[in-house]
Rosetta silent file (secondary structure, phi, psi, omega in degrees, C-alpha in Angstrom):
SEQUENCE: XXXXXXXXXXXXXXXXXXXXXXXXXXXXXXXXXXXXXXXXXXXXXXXXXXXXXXXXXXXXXXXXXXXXXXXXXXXXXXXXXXXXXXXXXXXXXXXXXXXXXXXXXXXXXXXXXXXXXXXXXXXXXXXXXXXXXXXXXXXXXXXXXXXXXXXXXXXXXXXXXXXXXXXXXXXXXX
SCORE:     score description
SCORE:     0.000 S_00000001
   1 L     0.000  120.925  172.056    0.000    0.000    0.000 S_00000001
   2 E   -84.676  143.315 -156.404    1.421    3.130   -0.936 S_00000001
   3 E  -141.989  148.565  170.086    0.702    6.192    1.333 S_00000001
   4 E  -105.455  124.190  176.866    1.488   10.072    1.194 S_00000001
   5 E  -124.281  142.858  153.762    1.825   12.340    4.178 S_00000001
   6 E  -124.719  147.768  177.926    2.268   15.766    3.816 S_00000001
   7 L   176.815 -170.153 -153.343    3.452   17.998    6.676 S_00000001
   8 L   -89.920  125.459 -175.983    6.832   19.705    7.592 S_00000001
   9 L  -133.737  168.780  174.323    9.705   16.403    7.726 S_00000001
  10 L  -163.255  175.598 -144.535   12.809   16.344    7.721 S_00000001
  11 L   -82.303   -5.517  164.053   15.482   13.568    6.982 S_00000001
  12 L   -81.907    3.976  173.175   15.391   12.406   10.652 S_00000001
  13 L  -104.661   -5.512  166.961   11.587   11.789   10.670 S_00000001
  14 L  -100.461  -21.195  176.492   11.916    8.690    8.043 S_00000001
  15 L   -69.749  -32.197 -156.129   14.421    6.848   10.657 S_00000001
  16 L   -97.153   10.228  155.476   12.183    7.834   13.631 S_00000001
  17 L  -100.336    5.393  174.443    9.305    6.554   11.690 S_00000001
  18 L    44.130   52.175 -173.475   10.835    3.773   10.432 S_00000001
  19 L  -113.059   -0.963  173.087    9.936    4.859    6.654 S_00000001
  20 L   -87.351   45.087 -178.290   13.319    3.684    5.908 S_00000001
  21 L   -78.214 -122.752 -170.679   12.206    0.543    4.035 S_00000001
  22 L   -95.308  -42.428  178.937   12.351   -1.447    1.202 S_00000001
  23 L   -44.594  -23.286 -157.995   10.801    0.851   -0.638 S_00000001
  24 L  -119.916  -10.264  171.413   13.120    4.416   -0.116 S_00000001
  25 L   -86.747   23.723  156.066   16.480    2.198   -0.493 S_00000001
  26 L  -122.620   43.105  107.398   16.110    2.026   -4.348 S_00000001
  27 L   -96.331  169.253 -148.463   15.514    5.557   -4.174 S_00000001
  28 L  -101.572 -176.509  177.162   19.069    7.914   -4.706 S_00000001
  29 H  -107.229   27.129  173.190   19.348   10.507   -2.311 S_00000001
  30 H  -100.644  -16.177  157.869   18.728   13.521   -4.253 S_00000001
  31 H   -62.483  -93.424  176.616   15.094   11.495   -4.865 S_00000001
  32 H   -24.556  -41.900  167.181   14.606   11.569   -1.101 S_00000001
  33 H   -59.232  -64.878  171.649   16.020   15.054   -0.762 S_00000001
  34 H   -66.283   13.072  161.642   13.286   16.611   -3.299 S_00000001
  35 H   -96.711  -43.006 -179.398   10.401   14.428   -1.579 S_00000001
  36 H   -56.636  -45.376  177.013   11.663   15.984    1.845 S_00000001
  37 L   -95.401   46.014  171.275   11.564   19.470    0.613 S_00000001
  38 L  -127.972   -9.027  167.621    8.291   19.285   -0.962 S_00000001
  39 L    63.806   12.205  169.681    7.233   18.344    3.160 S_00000001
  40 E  -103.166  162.365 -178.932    5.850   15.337    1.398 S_00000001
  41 E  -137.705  111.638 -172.121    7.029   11.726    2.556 S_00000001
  42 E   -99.501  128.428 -160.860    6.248    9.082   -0.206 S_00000001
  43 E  -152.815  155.510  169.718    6.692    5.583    1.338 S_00000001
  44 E  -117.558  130.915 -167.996    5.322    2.044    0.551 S_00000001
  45 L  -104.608  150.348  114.762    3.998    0.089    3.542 S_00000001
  46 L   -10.741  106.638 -164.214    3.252   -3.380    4.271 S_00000001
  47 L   -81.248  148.516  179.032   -0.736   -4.273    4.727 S_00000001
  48 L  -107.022  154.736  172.728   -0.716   -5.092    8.442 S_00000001
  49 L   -73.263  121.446  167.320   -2.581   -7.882   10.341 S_00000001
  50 L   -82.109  132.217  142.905   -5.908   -5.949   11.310 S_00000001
  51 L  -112.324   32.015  157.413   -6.913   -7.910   14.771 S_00000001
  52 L  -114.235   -6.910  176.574   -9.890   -5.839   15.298 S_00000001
  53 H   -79.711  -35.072 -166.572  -11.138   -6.784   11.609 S_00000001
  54 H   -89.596  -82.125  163.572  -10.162  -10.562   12.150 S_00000001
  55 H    20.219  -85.089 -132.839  -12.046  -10.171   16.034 S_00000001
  56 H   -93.280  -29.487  163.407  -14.980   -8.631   14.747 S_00000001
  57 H   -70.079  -28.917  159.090  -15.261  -11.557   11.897 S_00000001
  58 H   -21.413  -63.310  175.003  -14.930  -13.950   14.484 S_00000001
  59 H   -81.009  -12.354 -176.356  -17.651  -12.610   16.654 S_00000001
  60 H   -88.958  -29.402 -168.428  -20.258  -12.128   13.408 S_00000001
  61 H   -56.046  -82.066 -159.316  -19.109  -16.298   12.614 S_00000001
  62 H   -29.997  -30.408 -166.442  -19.883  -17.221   16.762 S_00000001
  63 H   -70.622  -49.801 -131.238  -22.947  -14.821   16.403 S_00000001
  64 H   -79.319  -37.248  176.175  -24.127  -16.227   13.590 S_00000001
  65 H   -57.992  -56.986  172.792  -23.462  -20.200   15.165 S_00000001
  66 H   -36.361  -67.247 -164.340  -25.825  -18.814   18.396 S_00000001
  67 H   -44.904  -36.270 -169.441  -28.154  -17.491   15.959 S_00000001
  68 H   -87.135  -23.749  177.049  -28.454  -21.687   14.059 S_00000001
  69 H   -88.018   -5.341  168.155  -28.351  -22.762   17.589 S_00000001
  70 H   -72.703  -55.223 -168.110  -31.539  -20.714   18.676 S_00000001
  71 L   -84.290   42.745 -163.867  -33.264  -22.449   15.594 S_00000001
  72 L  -123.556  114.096 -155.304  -32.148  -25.854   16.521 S_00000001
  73 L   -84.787   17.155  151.363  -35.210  -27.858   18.129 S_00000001
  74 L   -79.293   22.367 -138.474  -32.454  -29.711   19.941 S_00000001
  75 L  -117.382  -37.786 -165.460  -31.346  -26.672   21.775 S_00000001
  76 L   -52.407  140.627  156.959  -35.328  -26.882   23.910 S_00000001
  77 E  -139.256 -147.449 -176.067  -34.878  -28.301   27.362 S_00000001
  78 L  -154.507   99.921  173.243  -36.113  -28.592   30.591 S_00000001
  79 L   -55.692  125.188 -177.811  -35.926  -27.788   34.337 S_00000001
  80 E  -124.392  148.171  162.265  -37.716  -29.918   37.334 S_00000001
  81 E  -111.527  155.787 -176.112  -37.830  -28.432   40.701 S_00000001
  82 E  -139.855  131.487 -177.096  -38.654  -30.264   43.871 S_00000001
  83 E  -122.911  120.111  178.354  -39.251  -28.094   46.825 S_00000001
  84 E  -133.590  177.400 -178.830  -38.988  -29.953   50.515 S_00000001
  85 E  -102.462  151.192  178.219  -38.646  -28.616   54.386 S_00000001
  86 L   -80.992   35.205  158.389  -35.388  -28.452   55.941 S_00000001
  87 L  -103.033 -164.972 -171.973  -36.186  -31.011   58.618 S_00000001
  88 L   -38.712  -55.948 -169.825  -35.219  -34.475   59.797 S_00000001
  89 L   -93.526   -4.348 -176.416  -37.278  -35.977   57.006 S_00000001
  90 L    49.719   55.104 -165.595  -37.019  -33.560   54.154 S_00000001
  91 L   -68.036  143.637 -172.613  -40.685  -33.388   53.931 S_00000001
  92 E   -86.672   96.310  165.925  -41.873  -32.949   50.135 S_00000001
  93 L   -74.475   84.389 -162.899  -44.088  -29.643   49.812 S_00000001
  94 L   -64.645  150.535 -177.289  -47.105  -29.797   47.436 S_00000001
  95 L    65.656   24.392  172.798  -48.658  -26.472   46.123 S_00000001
  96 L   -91.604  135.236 -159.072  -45.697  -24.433   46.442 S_00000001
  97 E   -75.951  108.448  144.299  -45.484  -21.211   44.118 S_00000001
  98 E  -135.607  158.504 -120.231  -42.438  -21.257   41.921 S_00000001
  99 E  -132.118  126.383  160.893  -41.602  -18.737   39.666 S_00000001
 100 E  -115.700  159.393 -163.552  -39.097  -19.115   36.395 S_00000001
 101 E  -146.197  113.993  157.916  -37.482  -16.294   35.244 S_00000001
 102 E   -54.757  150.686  150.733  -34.768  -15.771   31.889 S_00000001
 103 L   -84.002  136.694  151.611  -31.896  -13.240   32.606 S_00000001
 104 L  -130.844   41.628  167.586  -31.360  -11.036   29.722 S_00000001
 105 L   108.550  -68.135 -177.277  -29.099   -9.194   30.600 S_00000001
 106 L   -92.018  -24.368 -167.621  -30.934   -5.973   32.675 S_00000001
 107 L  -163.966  102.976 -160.770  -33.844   -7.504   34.380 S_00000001
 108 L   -61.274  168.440 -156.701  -34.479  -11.412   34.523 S_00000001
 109 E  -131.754  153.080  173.899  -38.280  -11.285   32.855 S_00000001
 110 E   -90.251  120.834 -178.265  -40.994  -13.943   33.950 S_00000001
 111 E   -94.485  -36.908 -167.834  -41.354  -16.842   31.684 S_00000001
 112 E  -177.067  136.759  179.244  -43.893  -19.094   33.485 S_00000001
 113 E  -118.425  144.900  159.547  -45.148  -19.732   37.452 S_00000001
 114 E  -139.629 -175.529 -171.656  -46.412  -22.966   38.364 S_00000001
 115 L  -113.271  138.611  174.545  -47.223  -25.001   41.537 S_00000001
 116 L   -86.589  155.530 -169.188  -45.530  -28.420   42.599 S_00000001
 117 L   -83.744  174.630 -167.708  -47.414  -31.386   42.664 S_00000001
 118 L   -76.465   -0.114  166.908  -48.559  -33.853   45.380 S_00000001
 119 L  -120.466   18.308 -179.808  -44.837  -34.877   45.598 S_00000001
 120 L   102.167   14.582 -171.888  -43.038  -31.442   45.531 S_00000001
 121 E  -107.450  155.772  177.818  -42.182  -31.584   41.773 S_00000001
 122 E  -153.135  135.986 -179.174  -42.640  -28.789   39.001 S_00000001
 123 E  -141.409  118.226 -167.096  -41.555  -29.346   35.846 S_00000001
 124 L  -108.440  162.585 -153.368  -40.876  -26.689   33.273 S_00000001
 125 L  -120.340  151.675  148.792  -40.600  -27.818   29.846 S_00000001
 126 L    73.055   41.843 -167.215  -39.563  -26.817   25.969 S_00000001
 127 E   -79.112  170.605 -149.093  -37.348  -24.220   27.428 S_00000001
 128 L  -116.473  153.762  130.783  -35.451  -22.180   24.439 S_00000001
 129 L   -14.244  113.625  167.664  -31.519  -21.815   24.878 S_00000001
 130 L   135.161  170.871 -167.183  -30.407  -19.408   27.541 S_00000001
 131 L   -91.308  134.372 -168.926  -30.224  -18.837   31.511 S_00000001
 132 E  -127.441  157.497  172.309  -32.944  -18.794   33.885 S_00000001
 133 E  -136.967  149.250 -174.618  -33.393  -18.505   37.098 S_00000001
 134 E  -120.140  149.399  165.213  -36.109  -20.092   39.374 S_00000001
 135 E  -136.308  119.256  178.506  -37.469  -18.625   42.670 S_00000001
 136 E   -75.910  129.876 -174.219  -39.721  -20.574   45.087 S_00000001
 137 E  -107.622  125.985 -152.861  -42.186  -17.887   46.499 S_00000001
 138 L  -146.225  162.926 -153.455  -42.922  -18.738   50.548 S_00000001
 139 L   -95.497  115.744 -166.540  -44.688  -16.535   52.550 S_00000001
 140 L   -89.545   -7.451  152.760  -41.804  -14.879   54.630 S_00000001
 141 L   -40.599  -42.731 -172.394  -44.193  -14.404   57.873 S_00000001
 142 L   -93.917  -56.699  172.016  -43.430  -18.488   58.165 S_00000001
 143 E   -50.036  132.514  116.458  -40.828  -19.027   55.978 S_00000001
 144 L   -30.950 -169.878  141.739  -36.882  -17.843   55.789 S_00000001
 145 L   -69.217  125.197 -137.904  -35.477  -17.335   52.494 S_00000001
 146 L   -98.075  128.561  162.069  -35.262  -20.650   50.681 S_00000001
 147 E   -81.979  171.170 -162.543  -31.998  -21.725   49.962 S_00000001
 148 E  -126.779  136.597  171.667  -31.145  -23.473   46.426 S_00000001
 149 E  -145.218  169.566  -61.089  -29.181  -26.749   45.707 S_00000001
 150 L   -10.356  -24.647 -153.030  -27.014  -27.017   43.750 S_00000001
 151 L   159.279  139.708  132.714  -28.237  -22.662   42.421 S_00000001
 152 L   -63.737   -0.386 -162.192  -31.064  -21.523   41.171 S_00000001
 153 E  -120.530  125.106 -165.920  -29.460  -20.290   37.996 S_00000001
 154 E  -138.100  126.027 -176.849  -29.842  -22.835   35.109 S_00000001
 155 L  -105.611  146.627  158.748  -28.096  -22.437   31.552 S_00000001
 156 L   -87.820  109.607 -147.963  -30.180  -24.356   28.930 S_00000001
 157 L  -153.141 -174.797  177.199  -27.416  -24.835   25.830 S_00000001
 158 L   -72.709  -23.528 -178.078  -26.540  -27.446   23.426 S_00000001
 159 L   -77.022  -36.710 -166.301  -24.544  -29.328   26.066 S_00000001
 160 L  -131.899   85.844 -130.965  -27.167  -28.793   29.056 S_00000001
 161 L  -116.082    1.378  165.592  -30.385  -29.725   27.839 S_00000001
 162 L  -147.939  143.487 -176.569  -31.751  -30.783   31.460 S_00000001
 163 L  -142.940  157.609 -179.481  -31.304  -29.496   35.372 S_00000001
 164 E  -139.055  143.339 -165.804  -32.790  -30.071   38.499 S_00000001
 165 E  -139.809  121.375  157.273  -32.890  -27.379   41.159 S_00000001
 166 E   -80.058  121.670 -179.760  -33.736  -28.245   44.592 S_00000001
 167 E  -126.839  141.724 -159.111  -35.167  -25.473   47.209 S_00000001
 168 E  -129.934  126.070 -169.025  -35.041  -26.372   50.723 S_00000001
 169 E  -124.271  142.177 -176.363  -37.437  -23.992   52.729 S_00000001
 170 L  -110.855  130.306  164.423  -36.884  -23.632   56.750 S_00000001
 171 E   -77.901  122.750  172.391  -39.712  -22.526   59.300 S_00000001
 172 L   -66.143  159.612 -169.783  -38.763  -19.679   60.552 S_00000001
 173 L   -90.520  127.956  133.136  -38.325  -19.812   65.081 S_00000001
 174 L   -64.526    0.000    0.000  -41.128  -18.246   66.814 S_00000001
């Protein structure tokens, strides 16, 4: 690529610019002298490795590989929850309100609430690629805050196309 600059140079501004290439040693130096006092500097460059050009194709391939994996019906999964009390027996707790929720980034958004079953189970189904989060909703006059096993935070992906999230709810001391 050949390139022009014009501005005020002199013959110490092609060494400290490293303009002293292949190009300006098979010119003489009265050719170099009459580029320099013309304040123009004629020089042929090298194309450089762009890494924000090769990056940014990168990130349009990977987008575009999300994008085939949203429309891939192997991508749906599914989350079961089981909600029990944190006593002796780990009693299984039918009719409890839990709540799934996607993150997208600013504010996870509510995808679907349902109730557990007569043995504590809720099971949500045909979920699309991407991270959710579930929260069991307990009446905090009775209740604590429910802890989560392993997390409430579930990715659905091509690799992890089922999870199970436990919530363990404690009566609160009178």
């Amino acid at each position: 690529m050949k390139i022009r600059i014009d501005d005020d140079y002199d013959k110490d501004d092609l060494e400290k610019f490293n303009i002293n290439n292949n190009d300006s040693k098979y010119r003489s130096e009265q050719h170099q002298d009459d580029i320099l006092k013309e304040n123009v500097i004629e020089t042929t460059f090298q194309e450089v490795y762009d890494y924000d050009k090769e990056y940014s194709r990168g990130y349009y391939n990977n987008y575009q590989d999300d994008k085939n994996d949203e429309n891939d019906n192997e991508t749906l999964g599914k989350i079961t929850v089981v909600s029990r009390l944190a006593n002796k027996n780990r009693t299984l707790i039918s009719s409890a309100k839990i709540n799934l929720y996607v993150l997208n980034g600013v504010s996870p958004k509510l995808v679907e609430t349902k109730y557990t079953d007569n043995l504590g189970n809720v099971t949500f189904e045909n979920l699309k690629k991407g991270s959710y989060r579930v929260i069991a909703i307990v009446d905090r006059k009775y209740f604590e805050k429910p802890t989560y096993s392993p997390w409430n935070e579930v990715t659905i992906d091509k690799n992890t196309t089922e999870a199970s999230v436990e919530v363990v709810n404690k009566i609160k001391a009178v």
